[in-house]
C-alpha positions as CSV (number, residue, x, y, z in Angstrom):
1,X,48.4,-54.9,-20.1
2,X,49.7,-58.5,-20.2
3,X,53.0,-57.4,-21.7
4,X,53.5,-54.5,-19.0
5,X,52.6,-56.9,-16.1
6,X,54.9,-59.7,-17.2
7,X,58.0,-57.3,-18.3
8,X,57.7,-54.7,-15.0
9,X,56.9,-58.3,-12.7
10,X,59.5,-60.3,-13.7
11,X,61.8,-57.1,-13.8
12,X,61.0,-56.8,-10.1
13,X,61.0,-60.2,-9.2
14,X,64.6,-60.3,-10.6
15,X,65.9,-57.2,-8.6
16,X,64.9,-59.0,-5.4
17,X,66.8,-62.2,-6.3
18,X,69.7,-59.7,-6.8
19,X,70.2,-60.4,-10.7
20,X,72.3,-58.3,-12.1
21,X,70.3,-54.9,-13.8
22,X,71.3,-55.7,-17.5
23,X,70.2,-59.4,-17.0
24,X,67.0,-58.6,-15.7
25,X,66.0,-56.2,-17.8
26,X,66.5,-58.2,-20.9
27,X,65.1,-61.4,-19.7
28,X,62.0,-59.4,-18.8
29,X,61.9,-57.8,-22.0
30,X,62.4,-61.1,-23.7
31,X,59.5,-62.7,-21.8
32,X,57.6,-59.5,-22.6
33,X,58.2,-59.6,-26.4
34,X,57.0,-63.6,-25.9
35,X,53.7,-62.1,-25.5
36,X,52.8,-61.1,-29.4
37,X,56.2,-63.3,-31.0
38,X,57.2,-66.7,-31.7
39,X,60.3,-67.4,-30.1
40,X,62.6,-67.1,-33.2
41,X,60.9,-63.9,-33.8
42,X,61.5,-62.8,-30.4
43,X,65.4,-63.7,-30.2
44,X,65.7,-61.5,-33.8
45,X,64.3,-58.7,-32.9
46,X,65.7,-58.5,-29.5
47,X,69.1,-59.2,-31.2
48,X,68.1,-56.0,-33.3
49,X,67.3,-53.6,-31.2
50,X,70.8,-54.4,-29.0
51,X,72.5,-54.3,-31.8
52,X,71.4,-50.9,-32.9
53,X,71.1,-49.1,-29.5
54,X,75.3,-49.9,-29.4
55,X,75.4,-48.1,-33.4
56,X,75.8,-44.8,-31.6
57,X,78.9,-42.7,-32.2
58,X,78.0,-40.1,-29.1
59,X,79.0,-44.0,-26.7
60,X,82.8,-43.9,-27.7
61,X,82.9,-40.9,-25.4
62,X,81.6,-42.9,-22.6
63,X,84.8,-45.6,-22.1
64,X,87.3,-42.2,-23.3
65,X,85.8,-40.0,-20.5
66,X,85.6,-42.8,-17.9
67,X,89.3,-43.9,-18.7
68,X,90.5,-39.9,-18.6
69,X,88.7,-40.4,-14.9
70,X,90.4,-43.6,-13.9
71,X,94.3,-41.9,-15.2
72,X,93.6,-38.7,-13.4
73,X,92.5,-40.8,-10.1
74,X,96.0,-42.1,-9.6
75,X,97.4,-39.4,-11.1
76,X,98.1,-37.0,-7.5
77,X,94.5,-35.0,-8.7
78,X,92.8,-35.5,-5.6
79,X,95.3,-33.9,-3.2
80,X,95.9,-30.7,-5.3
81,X,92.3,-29.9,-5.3
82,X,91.8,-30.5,-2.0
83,X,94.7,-27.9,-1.4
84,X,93.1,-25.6,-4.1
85,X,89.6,-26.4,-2.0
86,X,91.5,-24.9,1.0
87,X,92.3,-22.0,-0.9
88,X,88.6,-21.2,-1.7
89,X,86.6,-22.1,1.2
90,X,89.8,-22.6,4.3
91,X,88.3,-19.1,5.6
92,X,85.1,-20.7,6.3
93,X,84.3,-21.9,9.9
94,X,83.9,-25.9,9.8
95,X,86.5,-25.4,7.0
96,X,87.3,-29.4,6.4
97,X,83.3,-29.9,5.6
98,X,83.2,-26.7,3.0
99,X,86.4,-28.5,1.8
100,X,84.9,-31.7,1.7
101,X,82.0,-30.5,-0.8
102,X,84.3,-28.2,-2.7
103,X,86.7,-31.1,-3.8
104,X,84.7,-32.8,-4.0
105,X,82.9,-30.9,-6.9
106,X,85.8,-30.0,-8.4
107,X,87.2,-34.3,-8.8
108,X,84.3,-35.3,-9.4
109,X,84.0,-33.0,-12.4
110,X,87.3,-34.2,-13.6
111,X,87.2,-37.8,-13.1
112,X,83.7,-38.0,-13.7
113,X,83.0,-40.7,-10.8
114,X,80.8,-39.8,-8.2
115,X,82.2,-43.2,-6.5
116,X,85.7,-42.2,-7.3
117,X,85.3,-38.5,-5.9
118,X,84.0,-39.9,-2.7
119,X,86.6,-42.6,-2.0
120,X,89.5,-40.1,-2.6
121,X,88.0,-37.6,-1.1
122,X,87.2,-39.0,2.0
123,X,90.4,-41.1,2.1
124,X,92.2,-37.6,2.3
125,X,90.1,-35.9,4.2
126,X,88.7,-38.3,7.1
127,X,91.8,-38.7,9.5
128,X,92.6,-34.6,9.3
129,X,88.9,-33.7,10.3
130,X,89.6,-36.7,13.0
131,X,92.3,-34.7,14.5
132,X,91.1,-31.4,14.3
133,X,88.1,-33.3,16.3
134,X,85.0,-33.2,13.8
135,X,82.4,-35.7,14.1
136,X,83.9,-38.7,11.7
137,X,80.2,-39.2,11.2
138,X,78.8,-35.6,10.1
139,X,82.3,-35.5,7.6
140,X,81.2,-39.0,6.3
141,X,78.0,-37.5,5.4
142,X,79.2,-34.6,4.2
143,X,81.2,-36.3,1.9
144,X,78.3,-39.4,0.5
145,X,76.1,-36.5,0.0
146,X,78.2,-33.6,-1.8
147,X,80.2,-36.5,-4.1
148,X,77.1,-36.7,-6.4
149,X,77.7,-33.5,-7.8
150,X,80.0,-34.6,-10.2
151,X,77.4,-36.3,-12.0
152,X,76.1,-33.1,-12.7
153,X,79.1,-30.8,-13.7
154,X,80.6,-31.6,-17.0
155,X,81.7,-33.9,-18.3
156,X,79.4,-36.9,-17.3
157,X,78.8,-40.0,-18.2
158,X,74.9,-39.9,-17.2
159,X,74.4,-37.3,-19.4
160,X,75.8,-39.5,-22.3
161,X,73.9,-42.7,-21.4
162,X,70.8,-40.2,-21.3
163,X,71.0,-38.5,-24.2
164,X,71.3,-41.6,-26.2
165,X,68.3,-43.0,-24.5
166,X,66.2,-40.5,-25.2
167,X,66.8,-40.5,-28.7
168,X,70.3,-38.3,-29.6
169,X,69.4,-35.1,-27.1
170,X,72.7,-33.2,-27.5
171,X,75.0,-34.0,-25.4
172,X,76.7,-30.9,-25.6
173,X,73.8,-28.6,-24.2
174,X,73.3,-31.4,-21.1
175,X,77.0,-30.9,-20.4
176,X,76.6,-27.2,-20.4
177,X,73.2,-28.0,-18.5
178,X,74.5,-29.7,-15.7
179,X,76.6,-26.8,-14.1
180,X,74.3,-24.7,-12.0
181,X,72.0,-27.3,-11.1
182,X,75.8,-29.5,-9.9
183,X,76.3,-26.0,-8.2
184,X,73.1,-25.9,-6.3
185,X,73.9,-28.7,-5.2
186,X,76.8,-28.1,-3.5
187,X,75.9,-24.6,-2.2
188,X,73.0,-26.3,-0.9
189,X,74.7,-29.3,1.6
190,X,77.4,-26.1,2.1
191,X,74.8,-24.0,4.0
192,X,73.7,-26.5,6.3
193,X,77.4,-27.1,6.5
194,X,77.5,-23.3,7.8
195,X,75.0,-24.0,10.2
196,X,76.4,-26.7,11.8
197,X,79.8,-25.5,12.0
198,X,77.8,-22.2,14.0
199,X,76.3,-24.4,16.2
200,X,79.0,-26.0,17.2
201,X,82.1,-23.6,16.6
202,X,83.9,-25.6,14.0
203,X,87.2,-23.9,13.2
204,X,88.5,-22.3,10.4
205,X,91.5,-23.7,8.3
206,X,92.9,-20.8,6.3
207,X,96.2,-21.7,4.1
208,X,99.3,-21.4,5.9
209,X,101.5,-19.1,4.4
210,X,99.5,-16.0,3.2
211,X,98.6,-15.1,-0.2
212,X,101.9,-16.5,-2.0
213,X,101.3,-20.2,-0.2
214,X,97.5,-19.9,-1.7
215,X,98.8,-18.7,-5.1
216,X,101.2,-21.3,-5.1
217,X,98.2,-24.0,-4.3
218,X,96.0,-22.8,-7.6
219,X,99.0,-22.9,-9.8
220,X,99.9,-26.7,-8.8
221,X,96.0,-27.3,-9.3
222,X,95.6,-25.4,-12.6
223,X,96.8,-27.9,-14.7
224,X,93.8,-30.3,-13.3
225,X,91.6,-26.9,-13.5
226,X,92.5,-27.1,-16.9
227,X,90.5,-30.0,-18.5
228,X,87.3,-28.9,-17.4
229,X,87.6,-25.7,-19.6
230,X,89.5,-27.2,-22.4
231,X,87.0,-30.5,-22.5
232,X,83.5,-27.9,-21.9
233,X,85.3,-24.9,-23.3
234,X,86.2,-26.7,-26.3
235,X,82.6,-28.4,-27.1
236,X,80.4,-25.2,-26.3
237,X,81.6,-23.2,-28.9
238,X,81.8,-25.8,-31.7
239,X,85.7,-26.7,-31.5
240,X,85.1,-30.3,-31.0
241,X,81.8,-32.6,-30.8
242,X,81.4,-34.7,-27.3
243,X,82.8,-37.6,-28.3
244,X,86.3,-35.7,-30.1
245,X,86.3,-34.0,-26.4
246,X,86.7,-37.7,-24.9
247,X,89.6,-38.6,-26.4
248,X,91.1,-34.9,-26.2
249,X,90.6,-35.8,-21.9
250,X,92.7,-38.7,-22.2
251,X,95.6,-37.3,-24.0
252,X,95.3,-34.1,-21.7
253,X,95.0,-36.5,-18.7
254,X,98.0,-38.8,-19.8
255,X,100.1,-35.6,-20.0
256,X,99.1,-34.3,-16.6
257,X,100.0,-37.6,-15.1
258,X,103.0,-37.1,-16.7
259,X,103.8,-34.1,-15.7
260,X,102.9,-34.6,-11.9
261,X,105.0,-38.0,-12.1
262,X,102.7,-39.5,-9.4
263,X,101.8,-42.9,-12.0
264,X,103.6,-45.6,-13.3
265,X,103.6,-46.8,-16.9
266,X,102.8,-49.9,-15.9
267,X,99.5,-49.1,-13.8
268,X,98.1,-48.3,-17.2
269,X,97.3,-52.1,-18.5
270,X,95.3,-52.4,-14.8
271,X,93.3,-49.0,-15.8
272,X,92.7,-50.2,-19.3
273,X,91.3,-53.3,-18.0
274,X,89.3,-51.5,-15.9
275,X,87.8,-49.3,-18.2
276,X,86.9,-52.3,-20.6
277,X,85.0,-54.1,-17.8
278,X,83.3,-51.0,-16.6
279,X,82.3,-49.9,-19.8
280,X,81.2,-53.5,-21.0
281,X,78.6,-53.6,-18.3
282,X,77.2,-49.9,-18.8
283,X,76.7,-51.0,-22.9
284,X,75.0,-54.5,-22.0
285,X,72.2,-52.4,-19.6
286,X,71.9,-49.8,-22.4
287,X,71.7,-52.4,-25.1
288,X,69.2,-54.5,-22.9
289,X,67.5,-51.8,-22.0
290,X,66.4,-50.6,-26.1
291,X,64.5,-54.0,-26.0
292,X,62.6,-52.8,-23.3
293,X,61.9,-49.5,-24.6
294,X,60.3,-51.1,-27.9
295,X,58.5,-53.2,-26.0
296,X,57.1,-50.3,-24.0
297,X,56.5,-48.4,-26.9
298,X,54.6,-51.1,-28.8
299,X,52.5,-52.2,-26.0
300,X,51.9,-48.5,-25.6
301,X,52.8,-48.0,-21.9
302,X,54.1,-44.2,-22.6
303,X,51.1,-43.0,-23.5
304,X,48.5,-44.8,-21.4
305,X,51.1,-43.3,-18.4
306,X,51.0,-39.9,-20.0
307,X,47.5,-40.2,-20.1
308,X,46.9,-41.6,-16.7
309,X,48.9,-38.9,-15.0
310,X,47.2,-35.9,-17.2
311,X,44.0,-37.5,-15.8
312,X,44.4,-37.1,-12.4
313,X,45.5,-33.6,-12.9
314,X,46.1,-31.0,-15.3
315,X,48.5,-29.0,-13.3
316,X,51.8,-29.6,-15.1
317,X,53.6,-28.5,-11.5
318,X,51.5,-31.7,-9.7
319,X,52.8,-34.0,-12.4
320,X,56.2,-33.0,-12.2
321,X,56.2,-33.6,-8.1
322,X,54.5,-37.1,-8.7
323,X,57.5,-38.0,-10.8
324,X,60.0,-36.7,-8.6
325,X,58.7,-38.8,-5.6
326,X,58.6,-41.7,-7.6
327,X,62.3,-41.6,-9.1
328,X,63.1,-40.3,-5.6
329,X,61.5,-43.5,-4.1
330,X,62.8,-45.9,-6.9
331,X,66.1,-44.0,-7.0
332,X,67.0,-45.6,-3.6
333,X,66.8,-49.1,-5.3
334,X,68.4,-48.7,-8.3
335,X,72.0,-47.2,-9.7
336,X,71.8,-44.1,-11.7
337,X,72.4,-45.8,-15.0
338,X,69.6,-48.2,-14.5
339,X,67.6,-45.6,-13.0
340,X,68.0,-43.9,-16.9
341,X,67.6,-46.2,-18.8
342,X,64.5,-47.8,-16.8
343,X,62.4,-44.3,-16.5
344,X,63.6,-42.2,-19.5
345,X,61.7,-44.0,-22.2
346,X,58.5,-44.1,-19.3
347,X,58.9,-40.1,-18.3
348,X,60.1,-38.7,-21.2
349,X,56.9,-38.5,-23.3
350,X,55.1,-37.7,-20.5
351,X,56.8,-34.2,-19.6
352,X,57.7,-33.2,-23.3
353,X,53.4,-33.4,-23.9
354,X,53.2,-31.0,-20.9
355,X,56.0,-28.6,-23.0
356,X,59.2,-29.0,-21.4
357,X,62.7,-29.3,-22.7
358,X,64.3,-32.7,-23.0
359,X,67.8,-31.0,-21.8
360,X,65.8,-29.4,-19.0
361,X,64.3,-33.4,-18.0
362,X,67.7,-34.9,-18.2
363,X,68.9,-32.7,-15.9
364,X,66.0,-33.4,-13.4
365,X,66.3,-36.9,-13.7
366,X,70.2,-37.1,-13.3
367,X,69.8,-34.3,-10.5
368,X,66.7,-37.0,-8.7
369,X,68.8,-40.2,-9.1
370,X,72.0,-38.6,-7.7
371,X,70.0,-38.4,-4.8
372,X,69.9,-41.7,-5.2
373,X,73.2,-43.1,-4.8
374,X,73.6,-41.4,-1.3
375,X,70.6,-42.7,-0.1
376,X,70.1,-46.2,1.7
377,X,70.1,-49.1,1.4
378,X,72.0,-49.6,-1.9
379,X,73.7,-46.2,-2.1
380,X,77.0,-46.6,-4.1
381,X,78.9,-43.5,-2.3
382,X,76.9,-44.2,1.1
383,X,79.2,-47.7,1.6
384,X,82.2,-45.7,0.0
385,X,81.8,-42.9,2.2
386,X,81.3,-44.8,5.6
387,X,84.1,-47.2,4.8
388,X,86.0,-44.6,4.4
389,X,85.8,-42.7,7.3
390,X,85.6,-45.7,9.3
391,X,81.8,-45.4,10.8
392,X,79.1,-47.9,10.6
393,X,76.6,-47.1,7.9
394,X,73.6,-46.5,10.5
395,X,75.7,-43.6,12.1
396,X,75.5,-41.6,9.0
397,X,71.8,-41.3,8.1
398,X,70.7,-39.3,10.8
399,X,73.8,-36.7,9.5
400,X,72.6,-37.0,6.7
401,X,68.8,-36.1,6.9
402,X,69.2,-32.6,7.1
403,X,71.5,-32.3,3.2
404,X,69.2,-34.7,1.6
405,X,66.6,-31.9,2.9
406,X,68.4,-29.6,1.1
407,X,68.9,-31.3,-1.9
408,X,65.0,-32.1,-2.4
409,X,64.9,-28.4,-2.1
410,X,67.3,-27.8,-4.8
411,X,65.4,-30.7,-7.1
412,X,62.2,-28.9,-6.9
413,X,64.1,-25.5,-7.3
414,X,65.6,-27.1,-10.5
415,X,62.2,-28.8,-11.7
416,X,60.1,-25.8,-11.4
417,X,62.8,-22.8,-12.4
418,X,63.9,-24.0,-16.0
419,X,66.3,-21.0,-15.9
420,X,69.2,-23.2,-14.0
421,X,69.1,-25.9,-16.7
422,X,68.7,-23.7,-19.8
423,X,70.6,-20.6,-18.7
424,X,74.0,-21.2,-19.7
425,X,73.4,-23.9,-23.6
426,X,70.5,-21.4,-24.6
427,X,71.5,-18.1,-23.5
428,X,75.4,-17.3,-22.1
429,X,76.9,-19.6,-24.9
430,X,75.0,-18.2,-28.2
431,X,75.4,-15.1,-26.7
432,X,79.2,-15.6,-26.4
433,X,79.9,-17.5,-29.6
434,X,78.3,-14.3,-31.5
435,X,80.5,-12.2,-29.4
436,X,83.8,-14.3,-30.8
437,X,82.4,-15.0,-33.9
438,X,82.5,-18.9,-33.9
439,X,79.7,-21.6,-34.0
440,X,78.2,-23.6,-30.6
441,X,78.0,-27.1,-30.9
C-alpha cells in the first residue's frame, strides 16, 4: 500500500508541476523501490530493468517507421492523397469534410503520425473549405478528430510501444488488428459528417475532368498507396518480421521521394536529427516506465486491482466500461505513449483473467487513448488542428462533441464485438496464407 501511494502520488504530483512523463515516472518509481531497498540497491535494479526493457529487437522498428513518416511528410504525400481522397469521397455532399477524414486516414497510415496527418492535412485543406464557405471551425474539428486514425491503421508506432509493454504480443497481428477498428473510426466521424452537410446543404466536390482526371489522381497516389500493402502485405504472410518491414518503409519511402522530386538531399540531416530526438524520448518513457511495472508487480498492485474490480462485479461487460471511462478520463491528461505504458502493466492482467485477447486489449486501449489526443485540455492534434485552421481552441469543442459521441460509440462497439479486432490476424490471413501456400507471421 505504501509503495502504491508514494509511486502513483508523487507520479501525480509531478504531472501537475508539468515534469516531463519519463522523468516522473522514474523518479516515482525510484522513490517507490526506496520503500523495501537501500539506495545502492535501488539505483541497480532500476538501472536493470531500463537497461533490459531497451534489449528489445521489435524497438528498432519504432525510429525506422517514424523516420519513413518524417521522409514521406516532406515528400509531396499529403497533396496526392488528398487528390486520391477527392476521388473516393468528392461525390459526397460536404465533400472537403469526407475528404478531410479520408486523407486523413490514408497519411496517417503512411506516415504513422497522428500529429503529422493533422498538420498537413489541415494545412491543405483549411483555406479551400474557407472559400467554398464551410465553417473553419466544424473543418478544424473534423480534422483533430479523424487524424487519430492513423494510430490505428498499420503501421503504428503505439502498437509497437504496446506490444513490448505487455510482454512481446506480436506486433504483426496488432498491425493487422488495427484496421477495422482505424476504419470505424473514420466511417464513424464520416456519418455525422453526412448529417451535417444535410442540414446545412454542404456541396459536393467531384473531380474535374471525368473518369480519366480521377484515374490519373490514383495513379499519381499509388506509389504512396503502395507502402501500406508492401509494409502490411509483406509482414502478414511471413515475408518479413515488423521490424525487417521498418527498414523496408524507409528505403521504399526514400525512393518515392525520389521519384516525386519534392525533397532535397540536404533536408535529410534535419529529418535524421529529428528522428534521433523523437525516438530518444519515446525509449527513456519506456525504459522508465519497466521500473514502474516491477515495482507494480512486486508490490502486487495488478492483482489486488484485478481483484478489486472482479469484486464489485462479476459481469466481464461492467469491467470492461469501468476501464474505458477511466482511460477515457485519464486519456485527456496524458499522451498516448504514456497513456501505454502507465495502464498496460495495470489493465492487462485484469482483462486477460476475464478471457480476452491481448491483441484484442491493445486495440481497445490504443482505440481509448486516441480519443485522447483530440480531447482537451492537452490534446496533441486539438492545438495542431486549431492552429491550423486559424480558430481559437474553445471554438472547436462544441464541433467536436457530436464525433467524439461517435467515437465512444465505436470504442464500446470495438470493446464488446471482438470480431473487429480479431477478424482479419485470426481468420482472413490464415485463411489466405493456406490459400497461397506461404506462412503468416
Amino acid at each position: 500500500m505504501l509503495s502504491a501511494i508514494i509511486l502513483f502520488g508523487t507520479l501525480a504530483v509531478l504531472l501537475v508541476l508539468a515534469v516531463p512523463v519519463s522523468w516522473c515516472i522514474g523518479i516515482a518509481a525510484f522513490l517507490a523501490l526506496l520503500v523495501e531497498l537501500a539506495v545502492d540497491r535501488a539505483l541497480f535494479l532500476a538501472a536493470q530493468q531500463m537497461a533490459t526493457a531497451l534489449d528489445s529487437f521489435a524497438l528498432v522498428a519504432l525510429p525506422m517507421f517514424v523516420l519513413s513518416g518524417h521522409i514521406m511528410n516532406t515528400g509531396g504525400i499529403a497533396r496526392r492523397l488528398i487528390e486520391f481522397a477527392k476521388v473516393v469521397v468528392g461525390w459526397l455532399p460536404g465533400a472537403l469534410a469526407h475528404i478531410t477524414v479520408v486523407a486523413n486516414m490514408l497519411f496517417g497510415a503512411i506516415s504513422g503520425s497522428a500529429v503529422a496527418a493533422c498538420a498537413a492535412v489541415g494545412g491543405l485543406m483549411a483555406p479551400i473549405q474557407r472559400k467554398e464557405g464551410y465553417d473553419p471551425r466544424f473543418c478544424a474539428a473534423v480534422n483533430i478528430c479523424s487524424s487519430p486514425t492513423g494510430l490505428l491503421i498499420p503501421p503504428s508506432g503505439a502498437f509497437i510501444v504496446y506490444s513490448v509493454v505487455a510482454g512481446g504480443v506480436s506486433i504483426s497481428d496488432l498491425f493487422l488488428a488495427g484496421y477495422l477498428p482505424g476504419i470505424a473510426m473514420g466511417l464513424g466521424i464520416m456519418v455525422w459528417v453526412a448529417y451535417v452537410a444535410w442540414r446545412d446543404r454542404l456541396p459536393r466536390h467531384p473531380v474535374e475532368g471525368g473518369a480519366r482526371e480521377a484515374l490519373a489522381k490514383f495513379v499519381d497516389a499509388l506509389p504512396a498507396l503502395g507502402l501500406i500493402v508492401v509494409v502490411v502485405g509483406g509482414i502478414a504472410f511471413g515475408v518479413f518480421t515488423a521490424t525487417e518491414a521498418s527498414a523496408i518503409a524507409v528505403v521504399y519511402s526514400l525512393a518515392l521521394a525520389a521519384l516525386y522530386r519534392e525533397m532535397k538531399l540536404s533536408q535529410l540531416w534535419p529529418l535524421f536529427v529529428e528522428t534521433a530526438t523523437g525516438t530518444a524520448v519515446v525509449l527513456l518513457m519506456v525504459s522508465a516506465s519497466m521500473v514502474m511495472s516491477w515495482v507494480m508487480v512486486n508490490a502486487g498492485m495488478p492483482k489486488a486491482l484485478s481483484a478489486w474490480l472482479l469484486g464489485l462485479s462479476d459481469n466481464p461487460y461492467v469491467i470492461l466500461a469501468l476501464i474505458n471511462v477511466v482511460l477515457l478520463v485519464m486519456g485527456t491528461f496524458l499522451d498516448i505513449t504514456p497513456g501505454l505504458l502507465i495502464f498496460t502493466p495495470i489493465f492487462l492482467p485484469v482483462v486477460t483473467n476475464l478471457g480476452m485477447d491481448p491483441v484484442h486489449f491493445g486495440v481497445m486501449i490504443v482505440f481509448n487513448l486516441c480519443i485522447g489526443i483530440a480531447t482537451p485540455p492537452v490534446g496533441s492534434t486539438l492545438f495542431i488542428g486549431a492552429a491550423a485552421a486559424g480558430v481559437s481552441l474553445q471554438s472547436v469543442n462544441r464541433p467536436m462533441l457530436p464525433m467524439f459521441a461517435a467515437m465512444i460509440v465505436v470504442l464500446y462497439l470495438i470493446t464488446y464485438v471482438p470480431w473487429f479486432s480479431l477478424a482479419i490476424p485470426r481468420d482472413l490471413v490464415p485463411w489466405l496464407a493456406a490459400i497461397f501456400g506461404t506462412s503468416p507471421a
